[in-house]
VOVEXMAR-919683 format. One record per residue: x, y, z of N, C-alpha, C in turn; residue in one letter; residue number from 1; chain. Coordinates in Angstrom, 3 decimals. Layout:
# residues N
    neast   nnorth      nup   caeast  canorth     caup    ceast   cnorth      cup residu num chaine
        X        Y        Z        X        Y        Z        X        Y        Z      A NUM      A
...
***
This chain:
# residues 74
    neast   nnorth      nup   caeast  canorth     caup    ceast   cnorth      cup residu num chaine
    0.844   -1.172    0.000    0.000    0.000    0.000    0.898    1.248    0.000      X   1      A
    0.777    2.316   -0.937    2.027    3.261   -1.067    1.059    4.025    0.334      X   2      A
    2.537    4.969    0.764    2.733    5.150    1.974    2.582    5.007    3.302      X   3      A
    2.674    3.736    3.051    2.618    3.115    4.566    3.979    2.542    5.158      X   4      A
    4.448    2.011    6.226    5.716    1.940    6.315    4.844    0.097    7.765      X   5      A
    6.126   -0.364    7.375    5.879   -1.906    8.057    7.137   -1.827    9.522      X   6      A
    6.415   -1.740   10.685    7.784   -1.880   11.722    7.769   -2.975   12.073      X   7      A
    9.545   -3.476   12.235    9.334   -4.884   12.729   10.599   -4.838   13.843      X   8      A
   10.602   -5.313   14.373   11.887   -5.539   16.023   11.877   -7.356   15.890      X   9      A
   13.409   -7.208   16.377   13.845   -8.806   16.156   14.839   -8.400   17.244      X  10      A
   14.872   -9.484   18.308   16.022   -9.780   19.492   16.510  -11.237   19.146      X  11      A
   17.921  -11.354   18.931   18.724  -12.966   18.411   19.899  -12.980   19.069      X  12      A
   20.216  -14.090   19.220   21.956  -14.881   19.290   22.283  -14.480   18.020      X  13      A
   23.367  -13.521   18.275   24.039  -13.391   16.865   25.632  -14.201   17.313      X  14      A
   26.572  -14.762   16.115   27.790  -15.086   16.482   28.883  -13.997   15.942      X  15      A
   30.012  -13.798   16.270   30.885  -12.987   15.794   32.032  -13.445   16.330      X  16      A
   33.216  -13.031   15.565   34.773  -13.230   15.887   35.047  -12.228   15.687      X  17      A
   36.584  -12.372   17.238   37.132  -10.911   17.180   38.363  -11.135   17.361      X  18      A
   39.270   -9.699   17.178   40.618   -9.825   17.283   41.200  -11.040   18.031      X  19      A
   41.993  -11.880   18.092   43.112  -12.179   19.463   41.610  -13.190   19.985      X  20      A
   40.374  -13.503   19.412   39.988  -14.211   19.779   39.504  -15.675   19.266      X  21      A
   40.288  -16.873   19.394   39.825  -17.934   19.013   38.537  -18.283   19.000      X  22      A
   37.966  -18.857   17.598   36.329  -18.981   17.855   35.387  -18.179   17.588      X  23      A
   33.996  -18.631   17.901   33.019  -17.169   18.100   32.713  -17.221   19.270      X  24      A
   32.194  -15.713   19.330   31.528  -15.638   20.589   30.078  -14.997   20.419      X  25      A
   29.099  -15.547   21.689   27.810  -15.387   21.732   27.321  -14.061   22.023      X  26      A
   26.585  -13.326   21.072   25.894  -11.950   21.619   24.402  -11.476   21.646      X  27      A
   23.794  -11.620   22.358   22.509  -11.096   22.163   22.495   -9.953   21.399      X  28      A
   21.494   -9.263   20.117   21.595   -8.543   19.202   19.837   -8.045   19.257      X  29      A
   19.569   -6.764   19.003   18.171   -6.378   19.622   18.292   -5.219   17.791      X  30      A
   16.786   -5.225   17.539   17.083   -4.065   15.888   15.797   -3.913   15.992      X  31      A
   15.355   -2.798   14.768   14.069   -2.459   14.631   14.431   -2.268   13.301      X  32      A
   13.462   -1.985   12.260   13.416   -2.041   11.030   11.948   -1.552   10.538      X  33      A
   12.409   -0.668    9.996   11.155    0.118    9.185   11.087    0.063    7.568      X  34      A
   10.341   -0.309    7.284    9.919   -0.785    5.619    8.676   -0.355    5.147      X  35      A
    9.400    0.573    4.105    8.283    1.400    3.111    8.756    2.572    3.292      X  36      A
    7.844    4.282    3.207    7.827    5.222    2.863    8.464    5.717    4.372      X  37      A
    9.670    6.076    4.684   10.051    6.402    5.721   10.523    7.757    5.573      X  38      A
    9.734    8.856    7.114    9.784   10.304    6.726   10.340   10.419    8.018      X  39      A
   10.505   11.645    8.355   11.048   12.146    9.186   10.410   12.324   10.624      X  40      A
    9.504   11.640   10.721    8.243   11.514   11.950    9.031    9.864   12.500      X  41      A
    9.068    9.000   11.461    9.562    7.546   11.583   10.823    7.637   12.048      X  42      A
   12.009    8.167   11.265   13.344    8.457   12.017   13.571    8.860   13.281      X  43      A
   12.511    9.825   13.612   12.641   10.201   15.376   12.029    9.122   16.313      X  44      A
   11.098    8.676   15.884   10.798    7.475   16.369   11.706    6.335   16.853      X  45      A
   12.539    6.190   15.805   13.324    5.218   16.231   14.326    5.555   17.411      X  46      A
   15.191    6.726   16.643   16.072    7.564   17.967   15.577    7.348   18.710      X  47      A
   13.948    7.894   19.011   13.806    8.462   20.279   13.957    7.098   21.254      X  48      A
   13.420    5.819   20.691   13.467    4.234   21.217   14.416    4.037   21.575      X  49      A
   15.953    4.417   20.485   17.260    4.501   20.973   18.067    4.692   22.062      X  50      A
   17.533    6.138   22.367   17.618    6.650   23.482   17.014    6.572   24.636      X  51      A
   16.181    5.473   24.701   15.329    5.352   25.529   16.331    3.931   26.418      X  52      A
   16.145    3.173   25.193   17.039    2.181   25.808   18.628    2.243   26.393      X  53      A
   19.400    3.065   25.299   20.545    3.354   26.092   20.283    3.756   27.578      X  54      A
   19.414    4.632   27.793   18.999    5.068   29.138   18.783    4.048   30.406      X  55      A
   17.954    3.371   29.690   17.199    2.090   30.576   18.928    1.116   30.767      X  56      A
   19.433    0.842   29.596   20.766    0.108   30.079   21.485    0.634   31.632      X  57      A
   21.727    2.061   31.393   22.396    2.709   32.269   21.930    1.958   33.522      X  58      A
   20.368    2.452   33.347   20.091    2.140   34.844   20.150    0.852   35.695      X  59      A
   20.321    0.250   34.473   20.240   -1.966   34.857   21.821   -2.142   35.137      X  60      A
   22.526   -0.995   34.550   24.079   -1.518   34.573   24.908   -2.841   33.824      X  61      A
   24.648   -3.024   33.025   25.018   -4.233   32.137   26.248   -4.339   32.015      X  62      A
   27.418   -4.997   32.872   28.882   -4.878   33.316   29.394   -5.656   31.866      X  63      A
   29.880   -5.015   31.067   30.782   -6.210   30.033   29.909   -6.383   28.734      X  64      A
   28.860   -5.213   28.785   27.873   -5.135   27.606   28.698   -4.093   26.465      X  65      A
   28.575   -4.159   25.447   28.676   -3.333   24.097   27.189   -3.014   23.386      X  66      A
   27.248   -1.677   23.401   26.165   -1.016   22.421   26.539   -0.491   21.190      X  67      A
   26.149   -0.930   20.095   26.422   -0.154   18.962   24.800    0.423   17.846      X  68      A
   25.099    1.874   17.682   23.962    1.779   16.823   24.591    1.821   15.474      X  69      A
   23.552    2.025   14.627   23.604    1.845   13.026   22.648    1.955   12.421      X  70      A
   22.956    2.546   11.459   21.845    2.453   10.124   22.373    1.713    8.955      X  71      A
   21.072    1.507    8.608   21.174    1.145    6.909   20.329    2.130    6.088      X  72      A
   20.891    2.286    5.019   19.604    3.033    4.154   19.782    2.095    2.834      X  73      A
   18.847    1.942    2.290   18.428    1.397    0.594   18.643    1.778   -0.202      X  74      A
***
């Protein structure tokens, strides 16, 4: 349907290898994803989720956690 936009959130075991490290190692991986006509109402949206959670981390203290954000664009 033109302009509509589809949100979807996915939390997984992702695997990855790193420097100096034999193997993979296990990471929980958390995303959101917006598909279709994405404006500038949708982009703050997400931030604002962004920032919501970095926040909420703070407060849980997650000792030995890594946050990274990112985009993709199409």
């Amino acid at each position: 349907m033109p302009g509509s936009v589809q949100k979807v959130y996915y939390t997984e075991n992702v695997y990855r290898t790193g420097s100096g490290y034999r193997g993979f190692r296990e990471i929980m991986q958390a995303g959101e994803e917006c598909i279709g006509e994405v404006d500038d109402y949708m982009i703050s949206e997400v931030l604002t989720l962004a920032c919501r959670s970095l926040r909420y981390r703070q407060l849980v203290n997650m000792n030995g956690s890594e946050v990274q954000i990112g985009a993709e664009h199409a």
